[in-house]
matplotlib code that plots the C-alpha trace (Angstrom):
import matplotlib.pyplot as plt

x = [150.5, 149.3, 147.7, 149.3, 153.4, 152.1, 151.2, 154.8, 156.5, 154.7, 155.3, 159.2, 159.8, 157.7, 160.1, 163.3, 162.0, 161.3, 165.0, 166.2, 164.1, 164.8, 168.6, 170.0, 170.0, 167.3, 169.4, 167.2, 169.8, 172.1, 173.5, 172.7, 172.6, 172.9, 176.5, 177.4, 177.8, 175.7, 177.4, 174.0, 172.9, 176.4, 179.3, 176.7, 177.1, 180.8, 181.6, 180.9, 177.2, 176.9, 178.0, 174.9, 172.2, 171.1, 172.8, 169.1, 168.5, 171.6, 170.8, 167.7, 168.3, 167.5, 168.9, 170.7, 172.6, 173.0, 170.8, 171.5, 175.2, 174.7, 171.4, 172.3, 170.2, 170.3, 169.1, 165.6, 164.5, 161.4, 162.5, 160.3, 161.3, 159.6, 159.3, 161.6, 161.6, 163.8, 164.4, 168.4, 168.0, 165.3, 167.6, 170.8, 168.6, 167.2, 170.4, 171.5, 168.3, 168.5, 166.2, 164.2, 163.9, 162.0, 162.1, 159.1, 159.7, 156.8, 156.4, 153.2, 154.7, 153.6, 156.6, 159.4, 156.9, 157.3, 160.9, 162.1, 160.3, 162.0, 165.2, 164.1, 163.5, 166.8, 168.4, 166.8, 165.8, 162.9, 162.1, 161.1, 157.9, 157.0, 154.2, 151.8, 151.0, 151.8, 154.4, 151.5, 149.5, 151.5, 149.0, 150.5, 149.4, 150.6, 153.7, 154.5, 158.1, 161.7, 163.7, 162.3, 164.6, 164.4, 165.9, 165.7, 162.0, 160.4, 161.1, 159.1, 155.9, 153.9, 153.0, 155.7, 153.7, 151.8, 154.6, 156.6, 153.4, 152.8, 156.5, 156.1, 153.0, 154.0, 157.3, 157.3, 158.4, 162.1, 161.9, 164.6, 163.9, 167.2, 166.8, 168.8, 167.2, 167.6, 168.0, 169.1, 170.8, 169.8, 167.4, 167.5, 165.6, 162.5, 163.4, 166.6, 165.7, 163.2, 165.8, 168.3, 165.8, 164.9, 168.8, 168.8, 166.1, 164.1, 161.1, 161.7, 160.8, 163.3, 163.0, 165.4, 167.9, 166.2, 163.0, 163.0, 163.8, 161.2, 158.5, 160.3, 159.7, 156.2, 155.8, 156.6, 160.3, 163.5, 167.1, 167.4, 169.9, 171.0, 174.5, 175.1, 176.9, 177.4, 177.4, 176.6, 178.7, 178.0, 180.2, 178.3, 174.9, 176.7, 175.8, 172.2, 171.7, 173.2, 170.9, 168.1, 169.8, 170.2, 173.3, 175.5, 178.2, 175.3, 173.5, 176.6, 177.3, 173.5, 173.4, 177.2, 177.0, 173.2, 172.3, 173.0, 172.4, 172.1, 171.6, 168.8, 168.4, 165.3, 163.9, 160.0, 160.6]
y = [245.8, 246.7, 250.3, 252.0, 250.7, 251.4, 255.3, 255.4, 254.0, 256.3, 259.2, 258.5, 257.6, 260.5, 262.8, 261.3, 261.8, 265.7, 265.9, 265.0, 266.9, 270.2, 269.4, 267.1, 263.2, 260.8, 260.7, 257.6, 255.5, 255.3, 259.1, 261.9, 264.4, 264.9, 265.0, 261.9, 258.6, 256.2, 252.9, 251.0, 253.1, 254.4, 252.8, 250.4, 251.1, 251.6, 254.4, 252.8, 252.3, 255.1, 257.2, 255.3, 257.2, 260.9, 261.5, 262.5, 258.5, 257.7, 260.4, 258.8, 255.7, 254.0, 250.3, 248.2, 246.6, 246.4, 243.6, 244.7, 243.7, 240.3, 239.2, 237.6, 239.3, 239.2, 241.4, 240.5, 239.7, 241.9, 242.8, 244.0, 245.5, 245.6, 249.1, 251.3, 254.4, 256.8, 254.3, 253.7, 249.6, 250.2, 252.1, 249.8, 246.7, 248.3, 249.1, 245.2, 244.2, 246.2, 247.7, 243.9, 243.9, 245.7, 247.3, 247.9, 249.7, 249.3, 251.7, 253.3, 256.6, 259.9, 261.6, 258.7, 258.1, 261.5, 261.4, 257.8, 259.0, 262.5, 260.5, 258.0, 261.3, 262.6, 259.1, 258.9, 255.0, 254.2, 250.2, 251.2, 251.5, 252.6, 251.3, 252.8, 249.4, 248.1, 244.6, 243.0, 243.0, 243.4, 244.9, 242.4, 239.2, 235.8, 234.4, 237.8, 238.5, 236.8, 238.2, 240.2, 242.7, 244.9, 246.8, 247.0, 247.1, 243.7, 244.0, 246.8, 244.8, 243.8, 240.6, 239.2, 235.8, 237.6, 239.7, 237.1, 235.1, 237.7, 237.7, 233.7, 234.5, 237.1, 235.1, 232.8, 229.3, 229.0, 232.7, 234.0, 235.9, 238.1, 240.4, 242.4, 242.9, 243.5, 240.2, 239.1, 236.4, 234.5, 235.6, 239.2, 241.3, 242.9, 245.8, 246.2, 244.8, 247.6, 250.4, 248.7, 247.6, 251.5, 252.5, 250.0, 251.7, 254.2, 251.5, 247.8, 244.5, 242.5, 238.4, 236.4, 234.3, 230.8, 232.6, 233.9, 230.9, 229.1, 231.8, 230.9, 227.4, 228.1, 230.2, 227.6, 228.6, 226.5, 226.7, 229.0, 230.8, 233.5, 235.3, 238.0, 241.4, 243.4, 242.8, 245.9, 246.0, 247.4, 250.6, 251.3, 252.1, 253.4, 257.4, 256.8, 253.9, 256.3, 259.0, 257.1, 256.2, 252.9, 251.7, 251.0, 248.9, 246.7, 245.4, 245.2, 241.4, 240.9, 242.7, 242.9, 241.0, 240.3, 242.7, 242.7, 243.0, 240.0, 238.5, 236.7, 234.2, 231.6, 230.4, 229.6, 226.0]
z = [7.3, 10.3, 10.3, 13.2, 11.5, 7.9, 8.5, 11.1, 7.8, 5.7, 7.5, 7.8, 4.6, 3.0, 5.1, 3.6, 0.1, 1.2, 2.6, -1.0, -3.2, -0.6, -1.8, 1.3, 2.6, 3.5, 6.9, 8.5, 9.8, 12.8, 12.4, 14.3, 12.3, 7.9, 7.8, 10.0, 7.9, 8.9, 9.2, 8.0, 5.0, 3.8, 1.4, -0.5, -3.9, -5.9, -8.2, -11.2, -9.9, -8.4, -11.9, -13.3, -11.6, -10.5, -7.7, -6.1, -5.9, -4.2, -1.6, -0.9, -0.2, 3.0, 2.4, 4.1, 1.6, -2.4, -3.7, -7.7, -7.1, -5.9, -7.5, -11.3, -13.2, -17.6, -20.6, -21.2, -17.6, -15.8, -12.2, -9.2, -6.1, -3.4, -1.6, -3.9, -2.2, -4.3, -7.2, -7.2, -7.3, -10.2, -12.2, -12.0, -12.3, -15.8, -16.8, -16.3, -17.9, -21.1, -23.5, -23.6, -20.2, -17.5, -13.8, -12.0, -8.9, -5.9, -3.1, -0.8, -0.4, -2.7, -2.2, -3.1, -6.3, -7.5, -6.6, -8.3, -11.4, -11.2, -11.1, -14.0, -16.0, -15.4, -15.8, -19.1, -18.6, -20.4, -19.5, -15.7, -14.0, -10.6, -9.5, -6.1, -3.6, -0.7, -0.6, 0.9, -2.0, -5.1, -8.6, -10.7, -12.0, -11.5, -12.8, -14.2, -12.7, -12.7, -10.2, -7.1, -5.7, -1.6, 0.2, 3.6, 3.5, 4.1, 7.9, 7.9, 7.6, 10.2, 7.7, 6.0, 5.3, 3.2, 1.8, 1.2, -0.6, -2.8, -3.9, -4.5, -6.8, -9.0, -9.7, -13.1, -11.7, -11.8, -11.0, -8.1, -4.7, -4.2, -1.5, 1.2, 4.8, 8.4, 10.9, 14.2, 15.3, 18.7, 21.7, 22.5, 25.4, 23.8, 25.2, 23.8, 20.6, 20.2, 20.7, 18.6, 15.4, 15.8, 15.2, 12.1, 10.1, 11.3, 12.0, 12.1, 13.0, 12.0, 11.8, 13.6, 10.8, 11.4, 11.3, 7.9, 6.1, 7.8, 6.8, 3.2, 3.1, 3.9, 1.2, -1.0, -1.6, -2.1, -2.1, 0.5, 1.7, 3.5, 3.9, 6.2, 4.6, 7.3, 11.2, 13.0, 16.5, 19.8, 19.0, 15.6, 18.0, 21.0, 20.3, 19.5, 22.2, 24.9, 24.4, 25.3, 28.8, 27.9, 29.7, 26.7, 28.4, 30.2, 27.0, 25.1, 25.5, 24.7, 21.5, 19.8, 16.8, 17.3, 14.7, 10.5, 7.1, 4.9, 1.3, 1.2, -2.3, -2.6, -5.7, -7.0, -8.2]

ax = plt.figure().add_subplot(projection="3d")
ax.plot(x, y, z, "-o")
ax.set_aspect("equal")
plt.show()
């Protein structure tokens, strides 16, 4: 990851996991202030889940979708996500996995370690294990992992090749890539694409749809496949677009629909 986006993402994300251990929200997303919902970040995970996990974990997270509720996962099965930040998708995936199972949970950040282990302590899970590391080089071995979980995180890096070949090493063959992130859809200005991927999550650089399975192939993955789960509209950015005198109205036929979350499956053959 490059240095200068690396410490940016650092920084951010170490704030977020401040905010929730001083008693509020991560509040990255599109919303202006705490107590706005966020349109990106909000309404991911049901009440069932939700009753699953300290409430601490839910406050702190910062993805874009909910990859525990539509990756297959079974008792017995080791999971890894990549850049866990306050640990919610650890927690449900250990829950799904059972006692014979196990989460890991990787992140680069201090403070969202000592919070997702906080929150394991007070969920009372014992198969878990956060690990500190960077997606770009993951500290554990080959073939060790069968489903590979994220949130919202591998557009963050600045070298998803590598991210996305360190996830194809670590799996066991057979082994499943099931991951939600941030990506566009057709050409967009690069100027407006930088204010926009800002709105989506704080710091991105997302990967046009086309893009990211052919980064995927080269990796050495198959069956891909990739379905969009949210598709963020012109209206859902208009505050925070606005108040960098960006003419709102101008861009919008360039950008509506442009922008979303999706589910991203591939497989280690």
């Amino acid at each position: 990851m490059d240095s200068n986006i690396k410490e940016t993402v650092k920084e951010k994300y170490a704030e977020a996991a401040l905010r929730v251990l001083d008693g509020g929200n991560s509040c990255c997303g599109a919303s202006s202030s705490c107590g706005t919902a966020d349109p990106i970040t909000s309404a991911l995970y049901d009440e069932k889940q939700a009753a699953q996990i300290p409430e601490e974990a839910l406050k702190a997270s910062l993805g874009c979708g909910n990859p525990t509720a539509l990756a297959e996962l079974s008792p017995g099965e080791v999971v890894l996500d990549l850049g866990s930040g306050g640990g919610i998708d650890v927690l449900l995936s250990a829950r799904r996995v059972g006692p014979q199972g196990k989460a890991y949970g990787l992140d680069m950040t201090d403070e969202m370690l000592a919070l997702a282990r906080e929150n394991q302590e007070k969920a009372g899970i014992e198969n878990v294990e956060f690990l500190k590391g960077e997606i770009e080089n993951i500290p554990l071995p080959d073939n060790s992992i069968d489903v590979i979980i994220s949130n919202c995180v591998i557009n963050l890096s600045a070298d998803k090749d590598r991210v996305l070949g360190e996830a194809f090493r670590v799996l066991r063959p057979g082994g499943r890539l099931a991951i939600s992130d941030v990506v566009t859809r057709g050409p967009i200005p690069d100027e407006i694409r930088e204010h926009v991927l800002l709105w989506v999550g704080c710091v991105a650089g997302a990967l046009e749809e086309t893009e990211y399975g052919t980064k995927l192939r080269e990796a050495g993955f198959t069956n891909i496949s990739l379905e969009p789960t949210r598709i963020y509209r012109i209206e859902d950015a208009r505050t925070f677009l606005s108040g960098r005198g960006i003419d709102v109205g101008r861009i919008a036929p360039e950008v509506d629909g442009r922008f979303m979350s999706a589910f991203i499956r591939a497989t280690k053959s």
